[in-house]
N, CA, C and O atoms as a Tinker XYZ file with bonds, in Angstrom:
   452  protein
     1  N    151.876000   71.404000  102.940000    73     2
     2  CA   151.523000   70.048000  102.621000    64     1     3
     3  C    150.341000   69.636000  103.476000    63     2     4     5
     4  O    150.367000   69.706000  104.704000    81     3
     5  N    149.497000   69.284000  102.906000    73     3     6
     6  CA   147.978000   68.303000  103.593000    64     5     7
     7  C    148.023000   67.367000  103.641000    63     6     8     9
     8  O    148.667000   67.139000  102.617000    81     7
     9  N    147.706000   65.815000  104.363000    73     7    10
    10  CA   147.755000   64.752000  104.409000    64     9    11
    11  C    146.591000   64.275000  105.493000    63    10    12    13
    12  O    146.573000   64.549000  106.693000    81    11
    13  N    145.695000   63.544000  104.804000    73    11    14
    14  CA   144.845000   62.953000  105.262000    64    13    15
    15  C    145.126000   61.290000  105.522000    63    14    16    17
    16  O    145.327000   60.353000  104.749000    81    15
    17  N    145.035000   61.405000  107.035000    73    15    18
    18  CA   145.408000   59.430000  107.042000    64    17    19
    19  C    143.862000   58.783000  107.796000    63    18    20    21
    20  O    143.527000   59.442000  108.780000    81    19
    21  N    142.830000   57.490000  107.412000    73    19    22
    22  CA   142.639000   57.161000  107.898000    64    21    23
    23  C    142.982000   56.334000  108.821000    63    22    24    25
    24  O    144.052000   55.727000  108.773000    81    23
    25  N    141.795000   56.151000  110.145000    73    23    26
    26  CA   142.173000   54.705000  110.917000    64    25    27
    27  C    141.484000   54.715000  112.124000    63    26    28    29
    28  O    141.031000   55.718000  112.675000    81    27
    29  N    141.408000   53.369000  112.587000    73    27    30
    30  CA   140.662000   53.169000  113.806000    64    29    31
    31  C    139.433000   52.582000  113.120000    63    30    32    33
    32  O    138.267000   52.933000  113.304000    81    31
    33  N    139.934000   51.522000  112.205000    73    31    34
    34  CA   138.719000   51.540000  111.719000    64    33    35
    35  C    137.347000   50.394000  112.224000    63    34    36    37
    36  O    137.413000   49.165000  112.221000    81    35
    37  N    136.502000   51.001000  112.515000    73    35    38
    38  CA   135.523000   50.269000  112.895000    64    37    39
    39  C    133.935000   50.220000  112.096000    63    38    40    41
    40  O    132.882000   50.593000  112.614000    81    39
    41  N    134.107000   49.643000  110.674000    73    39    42
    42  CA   133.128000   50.384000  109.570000    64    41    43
    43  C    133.203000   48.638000  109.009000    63    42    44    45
    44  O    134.189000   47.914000  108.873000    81    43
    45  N    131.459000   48.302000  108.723000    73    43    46
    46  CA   131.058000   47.618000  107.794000    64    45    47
    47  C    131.194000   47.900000  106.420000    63    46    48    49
    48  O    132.274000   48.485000  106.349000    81    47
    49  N    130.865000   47.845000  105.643000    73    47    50
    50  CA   130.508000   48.112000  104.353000    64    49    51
    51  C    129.426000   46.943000  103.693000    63    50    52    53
    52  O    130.007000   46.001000  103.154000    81    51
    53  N    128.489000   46.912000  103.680000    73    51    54
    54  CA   127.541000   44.977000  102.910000    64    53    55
    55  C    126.899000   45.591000  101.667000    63    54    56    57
    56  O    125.912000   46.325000  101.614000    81    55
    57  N    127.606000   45.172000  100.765000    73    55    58
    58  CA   127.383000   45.317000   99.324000    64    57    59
    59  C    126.053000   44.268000   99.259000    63    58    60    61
    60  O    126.178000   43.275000   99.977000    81    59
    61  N    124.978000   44.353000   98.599000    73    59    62
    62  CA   124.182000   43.794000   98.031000    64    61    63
    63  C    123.764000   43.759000   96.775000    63    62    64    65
    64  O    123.513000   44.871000   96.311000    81    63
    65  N    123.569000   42.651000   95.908000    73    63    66
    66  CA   123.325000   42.434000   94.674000    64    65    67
    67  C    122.129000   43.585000   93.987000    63    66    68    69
    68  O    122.032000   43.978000   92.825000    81    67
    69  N    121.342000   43.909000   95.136000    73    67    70
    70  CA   120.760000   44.924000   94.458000    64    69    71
    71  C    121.454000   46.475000   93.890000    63    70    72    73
    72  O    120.953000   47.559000   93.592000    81    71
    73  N    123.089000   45.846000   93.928000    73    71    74
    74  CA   123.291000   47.525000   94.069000    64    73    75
    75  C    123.143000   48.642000   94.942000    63    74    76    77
    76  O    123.429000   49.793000   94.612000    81    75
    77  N    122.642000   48.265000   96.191000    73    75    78
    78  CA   122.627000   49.034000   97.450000    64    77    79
    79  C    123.791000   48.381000   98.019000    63    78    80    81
    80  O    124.064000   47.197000   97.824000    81    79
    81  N    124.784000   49.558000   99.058000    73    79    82
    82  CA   125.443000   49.069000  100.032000    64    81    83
    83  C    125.282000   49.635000  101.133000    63    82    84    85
    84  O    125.170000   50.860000  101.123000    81    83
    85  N    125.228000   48.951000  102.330000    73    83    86
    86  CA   124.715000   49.663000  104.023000    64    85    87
    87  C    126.448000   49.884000  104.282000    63    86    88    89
    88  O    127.406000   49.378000  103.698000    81    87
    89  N    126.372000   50.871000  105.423000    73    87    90
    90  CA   127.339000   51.514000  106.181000    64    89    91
    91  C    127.161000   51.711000  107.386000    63    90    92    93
    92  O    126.295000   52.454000  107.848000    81    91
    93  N    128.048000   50.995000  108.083000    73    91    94
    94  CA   128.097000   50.715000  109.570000    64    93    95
    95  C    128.861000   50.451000  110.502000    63    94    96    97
    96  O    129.517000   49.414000  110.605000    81    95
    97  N    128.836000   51.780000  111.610000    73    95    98
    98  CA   130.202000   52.376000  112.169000    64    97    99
    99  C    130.931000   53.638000  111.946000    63    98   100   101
   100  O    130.553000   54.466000  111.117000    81    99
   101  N    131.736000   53.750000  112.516000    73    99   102
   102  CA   132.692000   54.670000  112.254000    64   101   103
   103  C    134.210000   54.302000  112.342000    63   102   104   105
   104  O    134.648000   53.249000  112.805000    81   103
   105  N    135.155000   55.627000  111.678000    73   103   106
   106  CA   136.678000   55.439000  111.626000    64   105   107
   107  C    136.949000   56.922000  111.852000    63   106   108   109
   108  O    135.985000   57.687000  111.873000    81   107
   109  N    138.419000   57.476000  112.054000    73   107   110
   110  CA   139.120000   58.313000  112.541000    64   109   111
   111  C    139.621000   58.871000  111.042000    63   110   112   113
   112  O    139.626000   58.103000  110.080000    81   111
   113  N    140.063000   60.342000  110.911000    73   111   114
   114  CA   140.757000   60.754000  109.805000    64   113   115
   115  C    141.546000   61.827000  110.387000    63   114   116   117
   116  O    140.913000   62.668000  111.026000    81   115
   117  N    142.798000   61.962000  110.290000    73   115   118
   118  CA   143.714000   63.014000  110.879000    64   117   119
   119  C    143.959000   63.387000  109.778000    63   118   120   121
   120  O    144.578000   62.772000  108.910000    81   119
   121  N    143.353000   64.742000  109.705000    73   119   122
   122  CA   144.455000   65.655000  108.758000    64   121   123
   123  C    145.617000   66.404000  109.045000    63   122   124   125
   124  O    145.619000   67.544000  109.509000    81   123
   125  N    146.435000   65.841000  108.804000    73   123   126
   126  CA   147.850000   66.530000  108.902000    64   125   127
   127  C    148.056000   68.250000  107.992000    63   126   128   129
   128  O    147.514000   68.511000  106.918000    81   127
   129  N    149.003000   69.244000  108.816000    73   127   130
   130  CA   148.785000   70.585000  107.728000    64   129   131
   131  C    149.988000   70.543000  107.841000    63   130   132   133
   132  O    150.368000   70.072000  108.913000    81   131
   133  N    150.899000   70.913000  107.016000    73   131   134
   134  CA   152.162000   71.700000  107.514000    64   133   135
   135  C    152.428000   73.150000  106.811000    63   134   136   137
   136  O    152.137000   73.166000  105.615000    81   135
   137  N    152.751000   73.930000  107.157000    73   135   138
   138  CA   152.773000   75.156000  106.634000    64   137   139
   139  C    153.711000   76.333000  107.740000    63   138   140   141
   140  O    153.438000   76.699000  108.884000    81   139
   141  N    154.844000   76.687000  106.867000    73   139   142
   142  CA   155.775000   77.014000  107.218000    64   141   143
   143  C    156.278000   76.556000  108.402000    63   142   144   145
   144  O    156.351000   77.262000  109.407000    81   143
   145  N    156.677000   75.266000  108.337000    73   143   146
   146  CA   157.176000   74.270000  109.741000    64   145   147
   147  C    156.332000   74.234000  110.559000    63   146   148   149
   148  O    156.329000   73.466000  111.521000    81   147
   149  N    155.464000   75.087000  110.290000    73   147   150
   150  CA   154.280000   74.731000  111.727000    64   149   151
   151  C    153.113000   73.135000  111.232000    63   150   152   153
   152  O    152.667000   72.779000  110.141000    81   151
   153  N    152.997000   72.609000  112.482000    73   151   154
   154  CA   152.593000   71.280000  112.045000    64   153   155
   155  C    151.120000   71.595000  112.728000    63   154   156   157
   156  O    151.178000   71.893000  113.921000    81   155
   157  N    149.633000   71.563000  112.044000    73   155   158
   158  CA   148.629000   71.024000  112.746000    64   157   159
   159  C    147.721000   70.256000  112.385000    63   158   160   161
   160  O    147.325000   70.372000  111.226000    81   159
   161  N    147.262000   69.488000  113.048000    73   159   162
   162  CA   146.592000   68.508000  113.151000    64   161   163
   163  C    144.680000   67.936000  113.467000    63   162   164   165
   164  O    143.794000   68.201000  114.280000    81   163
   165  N    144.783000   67.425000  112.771000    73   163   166
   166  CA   142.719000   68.049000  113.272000    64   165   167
   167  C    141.808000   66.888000  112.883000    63   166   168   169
   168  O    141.014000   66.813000  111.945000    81   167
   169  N    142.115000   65.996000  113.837000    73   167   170
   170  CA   141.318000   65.073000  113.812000    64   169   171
   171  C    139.632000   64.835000  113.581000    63   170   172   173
   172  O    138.872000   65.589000  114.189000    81   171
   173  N    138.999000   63.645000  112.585000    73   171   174
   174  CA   137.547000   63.754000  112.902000    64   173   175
   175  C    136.976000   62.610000  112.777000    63   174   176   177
   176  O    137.187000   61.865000  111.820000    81   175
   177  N    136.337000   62.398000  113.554000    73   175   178
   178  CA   135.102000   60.877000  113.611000    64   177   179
   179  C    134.179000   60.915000  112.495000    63   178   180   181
   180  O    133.403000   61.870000  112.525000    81   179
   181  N    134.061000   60.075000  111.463000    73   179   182
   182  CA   133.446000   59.867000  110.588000    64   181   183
   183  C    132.111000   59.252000  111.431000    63   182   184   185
   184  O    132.321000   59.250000  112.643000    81   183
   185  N    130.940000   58.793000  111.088000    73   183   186
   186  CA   129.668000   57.353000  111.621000    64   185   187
   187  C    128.902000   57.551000  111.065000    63   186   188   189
   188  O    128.425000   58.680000  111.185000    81   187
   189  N    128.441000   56.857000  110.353000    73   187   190
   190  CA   127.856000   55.823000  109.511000    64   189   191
   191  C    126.969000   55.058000  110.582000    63   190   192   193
   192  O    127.354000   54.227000  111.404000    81   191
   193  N    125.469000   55.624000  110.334000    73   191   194
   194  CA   124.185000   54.604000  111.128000    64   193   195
   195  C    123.362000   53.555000  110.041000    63   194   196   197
   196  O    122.286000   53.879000  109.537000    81   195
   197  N    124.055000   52.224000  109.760000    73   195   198
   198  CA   123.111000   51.248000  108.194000    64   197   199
   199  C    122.981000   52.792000  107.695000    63   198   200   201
   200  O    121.914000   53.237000  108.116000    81   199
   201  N    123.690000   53.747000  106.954000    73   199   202
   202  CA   123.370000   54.541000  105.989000    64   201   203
   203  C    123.362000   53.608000  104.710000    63   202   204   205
   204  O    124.237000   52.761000  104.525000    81   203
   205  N    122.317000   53.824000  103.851000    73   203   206
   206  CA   122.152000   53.409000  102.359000    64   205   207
   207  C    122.743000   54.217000  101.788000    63   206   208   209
   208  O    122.572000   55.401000  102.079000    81   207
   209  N    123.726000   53.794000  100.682000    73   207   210
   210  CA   124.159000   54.433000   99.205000    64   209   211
   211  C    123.952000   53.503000   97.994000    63   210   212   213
   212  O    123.939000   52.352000   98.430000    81   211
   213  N    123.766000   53.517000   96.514000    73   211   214
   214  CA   123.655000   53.178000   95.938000    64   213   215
   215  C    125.075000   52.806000   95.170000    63   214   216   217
   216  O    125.834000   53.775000   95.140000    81   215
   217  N    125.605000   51.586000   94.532000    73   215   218
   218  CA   126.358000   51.205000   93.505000    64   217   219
   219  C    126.004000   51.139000   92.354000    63   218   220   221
   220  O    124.800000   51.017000   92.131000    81   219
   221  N    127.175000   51.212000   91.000000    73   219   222
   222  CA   127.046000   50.443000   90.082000    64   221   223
   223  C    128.551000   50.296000   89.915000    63   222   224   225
   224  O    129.422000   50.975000   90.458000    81   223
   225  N    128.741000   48.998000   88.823000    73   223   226
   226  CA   130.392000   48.508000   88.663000    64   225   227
   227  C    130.052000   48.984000   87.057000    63   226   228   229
   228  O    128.910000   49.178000   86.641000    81   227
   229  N    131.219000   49.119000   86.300000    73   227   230
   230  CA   131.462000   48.815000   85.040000    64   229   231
   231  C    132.654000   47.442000   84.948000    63   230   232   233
   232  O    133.786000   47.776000   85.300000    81   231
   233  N    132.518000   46.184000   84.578000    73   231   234
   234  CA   133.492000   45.353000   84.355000    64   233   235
   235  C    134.969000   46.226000   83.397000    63   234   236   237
   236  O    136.109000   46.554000   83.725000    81   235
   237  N    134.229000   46.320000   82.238000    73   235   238
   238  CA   134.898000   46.459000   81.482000    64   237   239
   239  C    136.123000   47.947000   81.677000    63   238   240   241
   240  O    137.319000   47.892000   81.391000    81   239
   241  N    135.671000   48.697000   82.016000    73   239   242
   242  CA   136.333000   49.325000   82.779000    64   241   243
   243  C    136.821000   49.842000   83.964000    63   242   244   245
   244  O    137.109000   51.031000   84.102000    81   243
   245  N    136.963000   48.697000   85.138000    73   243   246
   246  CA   136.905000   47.745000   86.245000    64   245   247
   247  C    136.766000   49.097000   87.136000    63   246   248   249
   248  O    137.719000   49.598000   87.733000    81   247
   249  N    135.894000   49.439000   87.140000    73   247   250
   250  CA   134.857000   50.975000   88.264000    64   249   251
   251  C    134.569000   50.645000   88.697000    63   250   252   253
   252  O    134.632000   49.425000   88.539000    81   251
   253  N    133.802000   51.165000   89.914000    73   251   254
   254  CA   132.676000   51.077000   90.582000    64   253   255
   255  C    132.420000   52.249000   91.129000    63   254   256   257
   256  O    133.363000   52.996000   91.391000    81   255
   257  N    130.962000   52.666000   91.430000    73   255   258
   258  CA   130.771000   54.224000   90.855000    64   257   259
   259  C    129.614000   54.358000   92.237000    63   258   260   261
   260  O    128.478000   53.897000   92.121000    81   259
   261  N    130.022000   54.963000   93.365000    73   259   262
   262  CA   128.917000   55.341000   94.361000    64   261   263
   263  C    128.249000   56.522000   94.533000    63   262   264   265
   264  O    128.813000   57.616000   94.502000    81   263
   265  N    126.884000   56.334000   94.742000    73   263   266
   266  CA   126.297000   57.684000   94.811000    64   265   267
   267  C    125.141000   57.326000   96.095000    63   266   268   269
   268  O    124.553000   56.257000   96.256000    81   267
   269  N    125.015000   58.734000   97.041000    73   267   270
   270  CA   123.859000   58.320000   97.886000    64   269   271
   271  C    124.959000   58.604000   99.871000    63   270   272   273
   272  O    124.703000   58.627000  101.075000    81   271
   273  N    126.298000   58.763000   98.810000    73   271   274
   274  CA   127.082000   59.389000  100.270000    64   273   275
   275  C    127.699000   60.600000  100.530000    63   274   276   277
   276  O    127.444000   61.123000   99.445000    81   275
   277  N    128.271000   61.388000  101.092000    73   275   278
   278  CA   129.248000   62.272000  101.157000    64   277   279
   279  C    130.252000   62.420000  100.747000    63   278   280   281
   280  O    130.615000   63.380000  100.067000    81   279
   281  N    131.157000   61.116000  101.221000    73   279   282
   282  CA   132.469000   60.724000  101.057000    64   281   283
   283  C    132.774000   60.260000  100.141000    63   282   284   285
   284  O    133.907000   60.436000   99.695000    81   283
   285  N    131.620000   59.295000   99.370000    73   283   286
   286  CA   132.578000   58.629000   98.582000    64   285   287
   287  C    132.196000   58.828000   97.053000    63   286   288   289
   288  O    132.781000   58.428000   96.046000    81   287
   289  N    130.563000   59.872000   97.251000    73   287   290
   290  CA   130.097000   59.535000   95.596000    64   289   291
   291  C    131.182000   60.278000   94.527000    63   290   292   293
   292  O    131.462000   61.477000   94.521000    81   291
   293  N    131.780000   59.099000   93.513000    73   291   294
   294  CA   131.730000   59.285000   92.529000    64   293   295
   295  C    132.838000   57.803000   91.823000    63   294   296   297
   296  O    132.882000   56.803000   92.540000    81   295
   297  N    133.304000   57.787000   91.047000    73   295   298
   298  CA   133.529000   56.437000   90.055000    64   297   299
   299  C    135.418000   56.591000   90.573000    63   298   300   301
   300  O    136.271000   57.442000   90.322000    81   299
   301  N    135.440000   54.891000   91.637000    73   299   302
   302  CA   136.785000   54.507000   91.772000    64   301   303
   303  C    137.190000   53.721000   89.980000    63   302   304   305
   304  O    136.620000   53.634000   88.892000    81   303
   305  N    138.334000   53.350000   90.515000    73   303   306
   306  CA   139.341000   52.219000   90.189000    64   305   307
   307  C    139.479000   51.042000   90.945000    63   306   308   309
   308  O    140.113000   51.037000   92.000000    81   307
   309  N    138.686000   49.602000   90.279000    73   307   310
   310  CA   139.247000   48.467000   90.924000    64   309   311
   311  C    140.736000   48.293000   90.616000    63   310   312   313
   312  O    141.244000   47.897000   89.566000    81   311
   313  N    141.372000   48.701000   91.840000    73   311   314
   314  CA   143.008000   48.004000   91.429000    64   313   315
   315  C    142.994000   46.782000   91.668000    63   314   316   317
   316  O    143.498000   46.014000   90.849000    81   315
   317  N    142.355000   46.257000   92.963000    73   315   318
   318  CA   142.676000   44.490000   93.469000    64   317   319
   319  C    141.147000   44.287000   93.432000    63   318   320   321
   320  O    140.374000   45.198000   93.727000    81   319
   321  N    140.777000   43.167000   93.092000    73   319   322
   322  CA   139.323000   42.560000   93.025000    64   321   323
   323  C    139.365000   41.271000   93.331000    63   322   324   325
   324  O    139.469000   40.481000   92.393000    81   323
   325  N    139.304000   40.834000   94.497000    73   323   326
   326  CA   138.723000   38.880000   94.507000    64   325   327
   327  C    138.130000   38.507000   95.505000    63   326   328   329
   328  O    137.498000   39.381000   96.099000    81   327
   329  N    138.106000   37.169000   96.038000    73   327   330
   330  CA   136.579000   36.871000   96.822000    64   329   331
   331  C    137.279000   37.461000   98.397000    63   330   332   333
   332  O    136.574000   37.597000   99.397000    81   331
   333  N    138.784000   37.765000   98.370000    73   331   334
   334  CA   139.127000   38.382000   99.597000    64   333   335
   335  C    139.369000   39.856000  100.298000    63   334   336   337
   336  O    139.448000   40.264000  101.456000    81   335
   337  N    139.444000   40.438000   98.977000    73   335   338
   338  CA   139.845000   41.559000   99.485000    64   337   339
   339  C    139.087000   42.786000   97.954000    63   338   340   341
   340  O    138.465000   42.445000   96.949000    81   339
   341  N    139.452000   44.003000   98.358000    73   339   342
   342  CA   138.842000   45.005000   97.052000    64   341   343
   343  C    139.500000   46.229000   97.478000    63   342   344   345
   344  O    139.662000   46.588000   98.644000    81   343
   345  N    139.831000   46.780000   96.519000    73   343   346
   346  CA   141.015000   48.211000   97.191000    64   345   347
   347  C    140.629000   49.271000   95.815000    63   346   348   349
   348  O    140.883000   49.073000   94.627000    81   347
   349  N    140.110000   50.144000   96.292000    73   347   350
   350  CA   139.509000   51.380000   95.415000    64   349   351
   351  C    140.558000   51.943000   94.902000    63   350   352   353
   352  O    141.624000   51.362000   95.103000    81   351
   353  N    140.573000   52.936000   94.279000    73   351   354
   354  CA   141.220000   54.472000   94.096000    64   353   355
   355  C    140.593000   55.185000   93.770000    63   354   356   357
   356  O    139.434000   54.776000   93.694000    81   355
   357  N    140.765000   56.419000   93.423000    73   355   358
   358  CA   140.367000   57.981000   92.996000    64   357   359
   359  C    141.199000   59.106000   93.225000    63   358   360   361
   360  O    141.779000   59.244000   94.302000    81   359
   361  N    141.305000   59.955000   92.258000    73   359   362
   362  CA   141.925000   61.248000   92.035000    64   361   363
   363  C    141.246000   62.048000   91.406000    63   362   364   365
   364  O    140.838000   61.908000   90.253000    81   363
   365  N    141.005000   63.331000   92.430000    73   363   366
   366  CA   139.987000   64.556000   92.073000    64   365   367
   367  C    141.050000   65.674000   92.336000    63   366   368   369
   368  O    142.109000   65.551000   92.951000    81   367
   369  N    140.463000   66.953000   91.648000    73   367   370
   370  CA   141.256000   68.288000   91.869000    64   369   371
   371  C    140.004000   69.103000   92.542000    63   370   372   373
   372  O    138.821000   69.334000   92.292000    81   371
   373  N    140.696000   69.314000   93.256000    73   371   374
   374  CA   139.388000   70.314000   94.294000    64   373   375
   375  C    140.182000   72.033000   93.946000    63   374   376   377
   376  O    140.953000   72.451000   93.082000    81   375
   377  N    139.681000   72.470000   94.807000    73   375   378
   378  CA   139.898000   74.165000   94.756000    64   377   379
   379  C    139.469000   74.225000   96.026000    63   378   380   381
   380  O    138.488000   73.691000   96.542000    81   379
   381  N    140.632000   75.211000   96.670000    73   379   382
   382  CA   140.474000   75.559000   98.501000    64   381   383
   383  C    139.920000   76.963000   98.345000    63   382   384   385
   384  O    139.917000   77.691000   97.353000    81   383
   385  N    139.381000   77.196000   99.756000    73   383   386
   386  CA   138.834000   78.723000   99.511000    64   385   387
   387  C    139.651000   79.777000   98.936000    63   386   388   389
   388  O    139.159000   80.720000   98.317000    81   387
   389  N    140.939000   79.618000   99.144000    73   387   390
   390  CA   141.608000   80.713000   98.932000    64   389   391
   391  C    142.241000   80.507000   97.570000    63   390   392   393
   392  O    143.323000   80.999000   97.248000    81   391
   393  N    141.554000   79.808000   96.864000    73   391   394
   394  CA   141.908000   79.716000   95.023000    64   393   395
   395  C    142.805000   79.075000   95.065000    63   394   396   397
   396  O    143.380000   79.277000   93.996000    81   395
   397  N    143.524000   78.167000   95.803000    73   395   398
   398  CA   144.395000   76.758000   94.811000    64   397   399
   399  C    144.108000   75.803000   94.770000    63   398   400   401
   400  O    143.151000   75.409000   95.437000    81   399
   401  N    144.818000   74.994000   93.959000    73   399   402
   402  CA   144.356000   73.718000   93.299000    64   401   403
   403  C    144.565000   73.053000   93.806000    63   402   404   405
   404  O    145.364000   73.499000   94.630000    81   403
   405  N    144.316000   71.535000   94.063000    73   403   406
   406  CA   144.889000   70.581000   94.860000    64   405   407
   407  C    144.508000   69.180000   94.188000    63   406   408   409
   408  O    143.369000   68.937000   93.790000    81   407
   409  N    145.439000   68.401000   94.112000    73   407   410
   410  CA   145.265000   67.264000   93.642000    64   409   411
   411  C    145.003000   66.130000   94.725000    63   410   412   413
   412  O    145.937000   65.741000   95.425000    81   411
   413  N    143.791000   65.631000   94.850000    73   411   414
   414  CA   143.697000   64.787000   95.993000    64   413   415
   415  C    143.718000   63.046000   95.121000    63   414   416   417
   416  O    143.320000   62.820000   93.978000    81   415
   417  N    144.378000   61.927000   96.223000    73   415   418
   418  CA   144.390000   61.093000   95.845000    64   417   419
   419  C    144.120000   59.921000   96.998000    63   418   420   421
   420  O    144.946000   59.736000   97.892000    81   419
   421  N    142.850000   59.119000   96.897000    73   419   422
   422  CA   142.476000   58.332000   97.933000    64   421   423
   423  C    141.973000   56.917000   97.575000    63   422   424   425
   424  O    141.276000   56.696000   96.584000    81   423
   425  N    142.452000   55.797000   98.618000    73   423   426
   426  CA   142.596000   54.297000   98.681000    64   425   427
   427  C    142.248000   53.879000   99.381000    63   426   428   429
   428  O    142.873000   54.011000  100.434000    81   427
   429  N    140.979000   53.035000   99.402000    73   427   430
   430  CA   140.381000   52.212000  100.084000    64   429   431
   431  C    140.579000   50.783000   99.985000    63   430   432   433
   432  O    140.359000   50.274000   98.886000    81   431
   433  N    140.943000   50.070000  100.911000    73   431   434
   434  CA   141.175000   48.430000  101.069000    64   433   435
   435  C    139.936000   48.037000  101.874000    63   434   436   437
   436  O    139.475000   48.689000  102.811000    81   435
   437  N    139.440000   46.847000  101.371000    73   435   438
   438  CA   138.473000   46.306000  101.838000    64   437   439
   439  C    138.672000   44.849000  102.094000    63   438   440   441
   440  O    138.955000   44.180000  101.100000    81   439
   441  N    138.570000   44.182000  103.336000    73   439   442
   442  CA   138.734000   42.673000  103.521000    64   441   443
   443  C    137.293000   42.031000  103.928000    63   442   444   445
   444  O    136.532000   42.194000  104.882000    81   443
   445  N    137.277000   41.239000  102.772000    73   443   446
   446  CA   135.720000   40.221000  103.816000    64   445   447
   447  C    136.163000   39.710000  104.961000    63   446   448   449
   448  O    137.230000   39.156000  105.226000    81   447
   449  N    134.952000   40.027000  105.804000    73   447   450
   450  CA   134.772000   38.967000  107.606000    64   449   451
   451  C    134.139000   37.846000  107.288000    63   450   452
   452  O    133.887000   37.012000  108.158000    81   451
């Protein structure tokens, strides 16, 4: 089992109407392994210097679709949307070196300051 948890988070995000959003700061990601009761662990510092990425939303099919990062390019799910808060999703199938499949599934919450 794999498990990725963020935290520690210390990350802007400033969406601008142009469809650009800056990134600023960093956060913590522990990946958890377990494999045959053995537990390890392997922490890593994400940072983000005002990096630029580009947006677009689809309303109608309540997306929003980033490109221009590492982490995050490609088309969430607005689950929550309002003037307080915004919480992503996404589910991709990757392939590990050693040929299996993996279903990854990741959630981002966002609160305005």
């Amino acid at each position: 089992t794999v498990t990725a948890v963020g935290d520690t988070f210390q990350l802007t995000a400033s969406f601008r109407e142009n469809g650009t959003v800056i990134l600023n700061g960093q956060y913590r990601v522990v990946t958890t392994i377990v494999l045959g009761g053995e537990v390890i662990e392997e922490p890593e510092i994400l940072v983000y210097d005002n990096e630029a990425a580009t947006y677009t939303t689809d309303s109608d099919a309540e997306t929003i679709t980033f490109s221009g990062t590492d982490e995050f390019d490609e088309t969430w799910d607005a689950t929550l949307f309002n003037q307080a808060q915004l919480t992503i999703t996404t589910m991709s199938t990757e392939t590990t070196d050693d040929g299996a499949t993996i279903q990854v599934t990741t959630e981002i919450r966002m609160s305005r300051i």
